[in-house]
C-alpha positions as CSV (number, residue, x, y, z in Angstrom):
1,X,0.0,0.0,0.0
2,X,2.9,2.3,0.6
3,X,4.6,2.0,-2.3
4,X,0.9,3.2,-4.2
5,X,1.4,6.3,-1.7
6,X,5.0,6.8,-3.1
7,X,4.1,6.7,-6.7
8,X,1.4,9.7,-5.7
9,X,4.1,11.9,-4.5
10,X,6.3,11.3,-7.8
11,X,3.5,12.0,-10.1
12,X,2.9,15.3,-7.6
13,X,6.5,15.6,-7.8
14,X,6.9,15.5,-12.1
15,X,3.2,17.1,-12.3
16,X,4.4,20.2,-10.3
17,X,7.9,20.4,-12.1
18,X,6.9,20.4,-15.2
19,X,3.9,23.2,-14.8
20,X,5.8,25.3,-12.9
21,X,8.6,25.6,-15.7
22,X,5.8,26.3,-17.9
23,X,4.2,28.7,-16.3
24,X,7.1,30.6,-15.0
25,X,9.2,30.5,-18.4
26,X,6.2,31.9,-20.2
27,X,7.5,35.0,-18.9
28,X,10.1,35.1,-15.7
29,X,9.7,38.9,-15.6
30,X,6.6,38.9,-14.0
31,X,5.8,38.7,-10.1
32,X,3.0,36.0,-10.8
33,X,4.6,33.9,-12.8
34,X,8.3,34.0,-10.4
35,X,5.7,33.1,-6.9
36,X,3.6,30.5,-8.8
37,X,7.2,29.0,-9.8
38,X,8.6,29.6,-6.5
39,X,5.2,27.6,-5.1
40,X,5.6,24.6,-7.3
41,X,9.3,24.5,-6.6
42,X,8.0,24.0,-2.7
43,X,5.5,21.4,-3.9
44,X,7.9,19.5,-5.7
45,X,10.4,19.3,-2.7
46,X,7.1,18.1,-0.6
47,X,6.2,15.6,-3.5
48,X,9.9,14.1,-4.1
49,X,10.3,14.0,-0.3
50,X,7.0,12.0,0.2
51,X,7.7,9.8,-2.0
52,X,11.2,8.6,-1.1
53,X,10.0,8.8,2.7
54,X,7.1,5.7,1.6
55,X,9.8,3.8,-0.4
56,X,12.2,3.3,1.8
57,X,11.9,0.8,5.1
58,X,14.9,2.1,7.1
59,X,13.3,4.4,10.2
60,X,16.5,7.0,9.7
61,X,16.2,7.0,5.9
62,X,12.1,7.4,6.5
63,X,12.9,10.2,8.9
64,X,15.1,12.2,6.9
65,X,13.0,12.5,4.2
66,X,10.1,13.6,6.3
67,X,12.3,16.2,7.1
68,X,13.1,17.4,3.5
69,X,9.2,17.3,2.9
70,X,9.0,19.5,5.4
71,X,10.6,22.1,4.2
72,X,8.9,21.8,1.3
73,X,5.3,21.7,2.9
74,X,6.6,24.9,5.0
75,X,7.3,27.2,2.1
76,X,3.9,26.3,-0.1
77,X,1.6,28.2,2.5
78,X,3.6,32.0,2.7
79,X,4.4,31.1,-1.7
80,X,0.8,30.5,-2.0
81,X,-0.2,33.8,-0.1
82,X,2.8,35.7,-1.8
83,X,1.2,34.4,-5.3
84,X,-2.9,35.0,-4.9
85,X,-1.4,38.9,-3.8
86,X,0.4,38.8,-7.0
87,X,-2.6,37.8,-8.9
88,X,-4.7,39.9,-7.3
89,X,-2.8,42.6,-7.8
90,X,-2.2,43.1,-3.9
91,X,1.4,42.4,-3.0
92,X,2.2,46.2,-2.3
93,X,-1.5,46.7,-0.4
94,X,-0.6,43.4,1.9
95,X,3.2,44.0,1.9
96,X,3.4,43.8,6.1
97,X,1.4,40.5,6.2
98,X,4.0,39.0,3.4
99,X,6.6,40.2,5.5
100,X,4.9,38.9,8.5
101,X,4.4,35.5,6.5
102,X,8.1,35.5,5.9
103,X,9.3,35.9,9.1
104,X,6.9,33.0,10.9
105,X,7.8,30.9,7.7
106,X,11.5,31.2,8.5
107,X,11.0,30.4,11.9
108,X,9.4,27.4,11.5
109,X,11.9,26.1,9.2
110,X,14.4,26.6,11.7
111,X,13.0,23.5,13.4
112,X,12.8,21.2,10.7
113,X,15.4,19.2,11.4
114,X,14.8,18.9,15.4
115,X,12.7,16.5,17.3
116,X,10.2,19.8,18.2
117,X,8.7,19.8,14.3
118,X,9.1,15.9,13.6
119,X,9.2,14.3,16.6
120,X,9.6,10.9,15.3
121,X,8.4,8.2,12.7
122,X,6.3,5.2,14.0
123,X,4.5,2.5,12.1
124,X,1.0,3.2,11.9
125,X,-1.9,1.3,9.7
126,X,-0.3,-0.5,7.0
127,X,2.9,2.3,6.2
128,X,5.9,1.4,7.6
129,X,6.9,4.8,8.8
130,X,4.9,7.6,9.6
131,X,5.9,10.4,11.2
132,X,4.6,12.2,14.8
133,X,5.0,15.6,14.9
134,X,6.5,18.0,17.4
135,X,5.0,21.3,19.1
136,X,6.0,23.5,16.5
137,X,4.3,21.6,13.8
138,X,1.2,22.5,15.0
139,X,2.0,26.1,15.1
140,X,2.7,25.5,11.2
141,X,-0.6,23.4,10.8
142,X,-2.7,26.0,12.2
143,X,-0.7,29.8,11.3
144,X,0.5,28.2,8.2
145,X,-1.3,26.0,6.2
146,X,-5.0,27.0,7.8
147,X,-3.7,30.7,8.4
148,X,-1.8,31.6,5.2
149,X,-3.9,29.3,2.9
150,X,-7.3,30.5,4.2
151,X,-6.8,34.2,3.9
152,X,-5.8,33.9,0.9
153,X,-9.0,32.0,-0.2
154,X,-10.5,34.9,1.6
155,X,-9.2,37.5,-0.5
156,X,-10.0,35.5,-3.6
157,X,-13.2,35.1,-2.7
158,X,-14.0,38.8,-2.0
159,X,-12.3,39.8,-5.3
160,X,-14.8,36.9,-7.0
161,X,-18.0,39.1,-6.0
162,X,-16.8,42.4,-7.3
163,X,-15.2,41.6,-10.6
164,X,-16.5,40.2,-13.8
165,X,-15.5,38.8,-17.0
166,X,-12.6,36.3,-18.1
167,X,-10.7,37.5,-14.6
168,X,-13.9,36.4,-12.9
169,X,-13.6,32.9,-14.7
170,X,-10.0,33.0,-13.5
171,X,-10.5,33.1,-9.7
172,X,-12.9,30.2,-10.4
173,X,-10.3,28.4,-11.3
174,X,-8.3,29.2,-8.6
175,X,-10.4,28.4,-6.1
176,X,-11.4,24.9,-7.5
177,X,-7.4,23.9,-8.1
178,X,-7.0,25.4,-4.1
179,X,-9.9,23.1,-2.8
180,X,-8.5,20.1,-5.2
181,X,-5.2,20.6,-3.9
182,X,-4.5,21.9,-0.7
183,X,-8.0,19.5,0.3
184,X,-6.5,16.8,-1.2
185,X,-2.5,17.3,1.1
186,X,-5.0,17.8,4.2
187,X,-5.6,13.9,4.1
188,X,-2.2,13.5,5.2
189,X,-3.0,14.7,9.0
190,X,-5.1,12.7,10.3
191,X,-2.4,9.7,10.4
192,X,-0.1,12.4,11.8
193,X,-2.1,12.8,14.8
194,X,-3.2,9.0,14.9
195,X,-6.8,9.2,13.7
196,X,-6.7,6.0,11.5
197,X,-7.5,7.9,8.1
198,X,-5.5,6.6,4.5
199,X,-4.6,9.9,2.7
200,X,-6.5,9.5,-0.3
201,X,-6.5,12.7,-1.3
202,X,-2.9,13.1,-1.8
203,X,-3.7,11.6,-5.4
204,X,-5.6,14.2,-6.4
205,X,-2.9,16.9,-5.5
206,X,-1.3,16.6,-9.0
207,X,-4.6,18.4,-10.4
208,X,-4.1,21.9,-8.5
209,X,-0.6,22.9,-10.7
210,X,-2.5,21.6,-13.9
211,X,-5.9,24.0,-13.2
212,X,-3.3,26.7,-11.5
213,X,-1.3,26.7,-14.6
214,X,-4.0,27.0,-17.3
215,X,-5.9,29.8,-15.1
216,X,-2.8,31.6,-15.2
217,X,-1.5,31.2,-18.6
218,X,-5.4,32.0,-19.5
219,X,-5.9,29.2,-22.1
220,X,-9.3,30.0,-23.2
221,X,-11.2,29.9,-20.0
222,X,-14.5,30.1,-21.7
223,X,-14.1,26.8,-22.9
224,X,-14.5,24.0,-20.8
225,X,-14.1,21.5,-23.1
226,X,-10.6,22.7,-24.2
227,X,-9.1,22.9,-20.7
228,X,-10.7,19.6,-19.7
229,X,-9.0,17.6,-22.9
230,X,-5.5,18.9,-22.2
231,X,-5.4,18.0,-18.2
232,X,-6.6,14.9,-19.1
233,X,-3.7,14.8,-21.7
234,X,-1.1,15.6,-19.4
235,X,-2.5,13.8,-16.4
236,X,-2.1,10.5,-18.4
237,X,1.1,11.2,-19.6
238,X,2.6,12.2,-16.2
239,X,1.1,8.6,-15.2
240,X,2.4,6.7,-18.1
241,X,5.7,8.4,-17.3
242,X,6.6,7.1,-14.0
243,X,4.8,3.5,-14.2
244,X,8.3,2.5,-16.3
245,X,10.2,3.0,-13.2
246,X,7.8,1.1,-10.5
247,X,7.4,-2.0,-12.8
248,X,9.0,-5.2,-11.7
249,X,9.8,-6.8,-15.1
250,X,11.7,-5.7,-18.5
251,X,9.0,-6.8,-20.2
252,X,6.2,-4.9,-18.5
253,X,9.2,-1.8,-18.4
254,X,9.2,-2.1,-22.0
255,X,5.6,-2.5,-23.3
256,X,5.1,0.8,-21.0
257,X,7.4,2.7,-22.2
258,X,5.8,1.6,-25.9
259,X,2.8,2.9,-24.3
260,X,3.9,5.9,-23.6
261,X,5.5,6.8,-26.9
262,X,2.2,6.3,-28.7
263,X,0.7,8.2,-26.4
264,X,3.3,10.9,-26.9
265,X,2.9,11.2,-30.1
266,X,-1.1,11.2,-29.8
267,X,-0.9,13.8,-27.5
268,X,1.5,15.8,-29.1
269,X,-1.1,16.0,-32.0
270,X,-4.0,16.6,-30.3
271,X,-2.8,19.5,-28.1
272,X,-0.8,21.2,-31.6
273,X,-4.5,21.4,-32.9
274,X,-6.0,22.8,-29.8
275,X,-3.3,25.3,-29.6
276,X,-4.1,25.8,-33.0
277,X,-7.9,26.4,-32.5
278,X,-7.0,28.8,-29.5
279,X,-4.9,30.7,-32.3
280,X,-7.2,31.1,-34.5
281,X,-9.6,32.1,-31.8
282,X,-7.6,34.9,-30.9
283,X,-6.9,36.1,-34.3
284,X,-10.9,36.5,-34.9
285,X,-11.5,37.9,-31.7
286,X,-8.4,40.1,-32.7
287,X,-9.9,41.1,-35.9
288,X,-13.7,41.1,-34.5
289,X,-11.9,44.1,-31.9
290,X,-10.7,45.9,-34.8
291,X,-14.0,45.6,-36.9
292,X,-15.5,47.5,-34.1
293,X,-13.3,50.0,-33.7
294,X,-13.5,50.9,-37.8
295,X,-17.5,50.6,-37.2
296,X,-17.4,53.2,-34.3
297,X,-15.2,55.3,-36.5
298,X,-16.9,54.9,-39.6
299,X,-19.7,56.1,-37.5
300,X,-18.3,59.4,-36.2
301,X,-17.3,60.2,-39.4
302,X,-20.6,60.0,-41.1
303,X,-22.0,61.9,-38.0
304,X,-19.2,64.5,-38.1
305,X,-19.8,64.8,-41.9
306,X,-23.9,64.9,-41.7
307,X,-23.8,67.7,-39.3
308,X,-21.2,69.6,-40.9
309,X,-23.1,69.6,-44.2
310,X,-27.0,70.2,-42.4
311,X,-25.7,73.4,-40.9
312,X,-25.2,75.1,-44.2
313,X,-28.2,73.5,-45.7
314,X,-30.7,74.3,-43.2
315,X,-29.5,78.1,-43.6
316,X,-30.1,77.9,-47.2
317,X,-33.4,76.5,-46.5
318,X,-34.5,79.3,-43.9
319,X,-33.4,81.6,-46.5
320,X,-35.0,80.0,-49.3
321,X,-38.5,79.6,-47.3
322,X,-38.2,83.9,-46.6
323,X,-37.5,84.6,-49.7
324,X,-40.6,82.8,-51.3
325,X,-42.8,84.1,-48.8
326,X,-41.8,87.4,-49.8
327,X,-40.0,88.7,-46.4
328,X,-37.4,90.3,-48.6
329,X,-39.7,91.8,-51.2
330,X,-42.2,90.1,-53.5
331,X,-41.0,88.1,-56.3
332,X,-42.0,87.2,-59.7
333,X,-43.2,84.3,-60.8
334,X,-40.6,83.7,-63.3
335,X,-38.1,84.1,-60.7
336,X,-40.4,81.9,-58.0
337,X,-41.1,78.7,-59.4
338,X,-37.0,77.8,-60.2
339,X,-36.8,79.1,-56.6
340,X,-39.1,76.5,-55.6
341,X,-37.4,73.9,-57.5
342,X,-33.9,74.9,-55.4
343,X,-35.7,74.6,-52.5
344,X,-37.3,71.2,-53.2
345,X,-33.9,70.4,-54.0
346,X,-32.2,71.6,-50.7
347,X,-35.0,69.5,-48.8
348,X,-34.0,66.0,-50.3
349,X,-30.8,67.2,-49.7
350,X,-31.6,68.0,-45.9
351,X,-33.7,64.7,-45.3
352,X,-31.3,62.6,-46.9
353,X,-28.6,64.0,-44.3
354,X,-31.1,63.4,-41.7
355,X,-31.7,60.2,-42.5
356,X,-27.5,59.4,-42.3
357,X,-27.9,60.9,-38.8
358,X,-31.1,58.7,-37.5
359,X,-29.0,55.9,-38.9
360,X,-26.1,56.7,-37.0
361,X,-27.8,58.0,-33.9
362,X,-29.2,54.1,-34.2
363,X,-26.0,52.4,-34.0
364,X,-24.9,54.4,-31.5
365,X,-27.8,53.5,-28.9
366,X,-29.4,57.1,-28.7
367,X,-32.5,58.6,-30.5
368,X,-32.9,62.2,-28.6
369,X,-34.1,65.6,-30.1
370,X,-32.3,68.9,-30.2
371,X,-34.2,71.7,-27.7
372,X,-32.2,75.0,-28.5
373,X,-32.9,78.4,-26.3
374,X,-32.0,81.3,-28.1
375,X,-30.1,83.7,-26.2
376,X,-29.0,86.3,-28.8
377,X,-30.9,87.6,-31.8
378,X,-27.8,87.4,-33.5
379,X,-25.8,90.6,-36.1
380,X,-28.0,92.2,-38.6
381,X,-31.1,89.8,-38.3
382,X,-34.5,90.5,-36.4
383,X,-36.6,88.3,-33.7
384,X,-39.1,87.6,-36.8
385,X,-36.2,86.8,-39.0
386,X,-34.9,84.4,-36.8
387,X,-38.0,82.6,-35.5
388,X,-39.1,82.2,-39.5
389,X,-36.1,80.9,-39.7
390,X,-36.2,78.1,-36.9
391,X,-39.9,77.8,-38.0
392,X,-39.0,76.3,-40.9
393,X,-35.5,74.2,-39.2
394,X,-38.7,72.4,-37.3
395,X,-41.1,71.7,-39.7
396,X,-42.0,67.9,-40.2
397,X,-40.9,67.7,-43.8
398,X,-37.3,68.7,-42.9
399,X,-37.3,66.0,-39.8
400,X,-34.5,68.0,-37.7
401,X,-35.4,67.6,-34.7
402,X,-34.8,71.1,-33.7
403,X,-37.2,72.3,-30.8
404,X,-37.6,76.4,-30.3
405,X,-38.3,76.3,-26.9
406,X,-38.8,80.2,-25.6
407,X,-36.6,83.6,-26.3
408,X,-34.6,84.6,-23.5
């Protein structure tokens, strides 16, 4: 049964390694990407160290590598923390609890290798070894990995309610590969403090740097079915990996490691044309971004354009309607009918400009009219000029809009 426990902490072990490479030499300039490295780095010591501890049957061997899982386990609470702050965006808000962190973390570790954090290693259920801990482990059980892990599922869960979108989807994430994982390495305590309990659990901690790496690295969140192919993917091949090792036989070493090849190069193709379809995802939204941003354009301009052309028109038409209606003098009727014509001609021109401006005014959301106070009667023209003027600005046929509401 032990040596099942020990092949869950190499898989933990590989499955940490390699996602923590990935994730942190995606870009090793950024603060999220060095603590979610630094994390898996802790993991991996705990993972390596747990399994070597449940292989071995020699008590001093069994209790070094406690030890040296220990350290490990110590770190991954204050990393954790120090990485949900990055991701949050709250390392410089929550700087004095990181420090805080820090200083408790290195405390603790100074007892790692004396009898006060692992007292000794006993047999207990059907493991060989299993370690007691001393009075400072509990300090680490409760301030560390209950303190430090739970306030920092605290702060991801109040972020969760007040943000939206594909950072929302994110913290989701986060949270589920936190309950997987850190849920999963709490099934180790029981047998610590003799409560006869197997830790189950412990194989399910090789999910949290899979789900952890893909929130980060944001590989298309929105799509369930995606994410859920290429855990599956690398779950399989970090299994089919190690069984080589742990079988008894050549034969059986062999016809796994044939395994695994095919399976390599299955995967291999499988994931190219996911990454593929995530590609060309990005390039349509890419381009669906830009469409918008030539629509909105497109649509100022016409707007820009429309107004600037109404503004002279509708002052041809006020003039136009005066002159016909004889303001300026009475005309003949050789002189009025190609008049009328102009101005028949001016109001196409006007409603056709209106009709760019409804359209536009559509597009953009909005469908309001115009009110206007006049405050000046303006150089040269009188209060009758100017309200036969607006008169005819707000007559149906013309469709401005424009509402004269009172002089002032």
């Amino acid at each position: 049964m032990a040596n099942i426990f020990a092949l869950s902490g190499f898989i933990n072990g590989v499955s940490a390694v390699i996602f923590g490479l990935l994730v942190y030499l995606k870009n090793p300039k950024q603060l999220v990407n060095k603590t979610f490295g630094l994390m898996t780095f802790a993991v991996a010591i705990w993972a390596f160290g747990y399994g070597f501890w449940l292989s071995t049957d020699n008590k001093e061997l069994a209790l070094f590598w406690t030890r040296i899982l220990s350290i490990g386990s110590t770190f991954i609470p204050i990393f954790f923390l120090h990485w949900i702050f990055a991701f949050l965006n709250l390392q410089k808000k929550k700087e004095l609890i990181l420090i805080f962190g820090y200083i408790l973390t290195l405390i603790l570790l100074s007892f790692v290798f004396t009898p006060f954090y692992v007292k000794d290693v006993i047999p207990r259920l059907s493991f060989p070894w299993w370690p007691e801990p001393g009075i400072v482990y509990n300090f680490y059980l409760i301030l560390g990995y209950l303190g430090m892990v739970g306030y920092g599922g605290y702060e991801l869960i109040k972020i969760y309610s007040k943000t939206k979108g594909d950072f929302k989807k994110q913290i989701q994430y986060v949270l589920l590969a936190m309950i997987v994982g850190f849920g999963g390495g709490a099934t180790n305590f029981p047998l610590w403090y003799g409560i006869p309990l197997p830790p189950y659990g412990n194989f399910l901690v090789f999910l949290y740097p899979l789900i952890f790496s893909f929130a980060i690295l944001r590989y298309h969140l929105f799509e369930i079915r995606v994410i859920l192919t290429e855990l599956l993917v690398v779950a399989m091949g970090v299994i089919l990996l190690v069984l080589p090792f742990l079988m008894p036989g050549i034969t059986l070493r062999v016809l796994t490691i044939a395994i695994f090849i095919l399976f390599g190069i299955f995967s291999y193709l499988l994931i190219r044309s996911t990454y593929q379809e995530i590609r060309r995802r990005e390039e349509l939204q890419k381009a669906y971004a830009e469409l918008k941003k030539l629509d909105v354009a497109k649509s100022e301009f016409i707007s820009i354009t429309s107004h600037q052309l109404r503004t002279p028109l509708t002052a041809i038409k006020g003039y136009l309607s005066m002159i016909l209606e004889g303001i300026y003098g009475r005309i003949s009727e050789k002189t009025k009918r190609p008049m009328e014509n102009v101005y028949q001609s001016n109001e196409r021109l006007i409603k056709l400009v209106n009709d760019i401006l409804n359209v536009t005014r559509i597009e953009a959301g909005r469908n309001e009219k115009l009110k206007i106070e006049v405050a000046d009667t303006g150089a040269g023209l009188t209060k009758y000029e100017l309200s036969k003027m607006f008169e005819s600005f707000s007559r149906g046929a013309a469709g401005t809009g424009f509402i004269l509401k009172e002089w002032v």
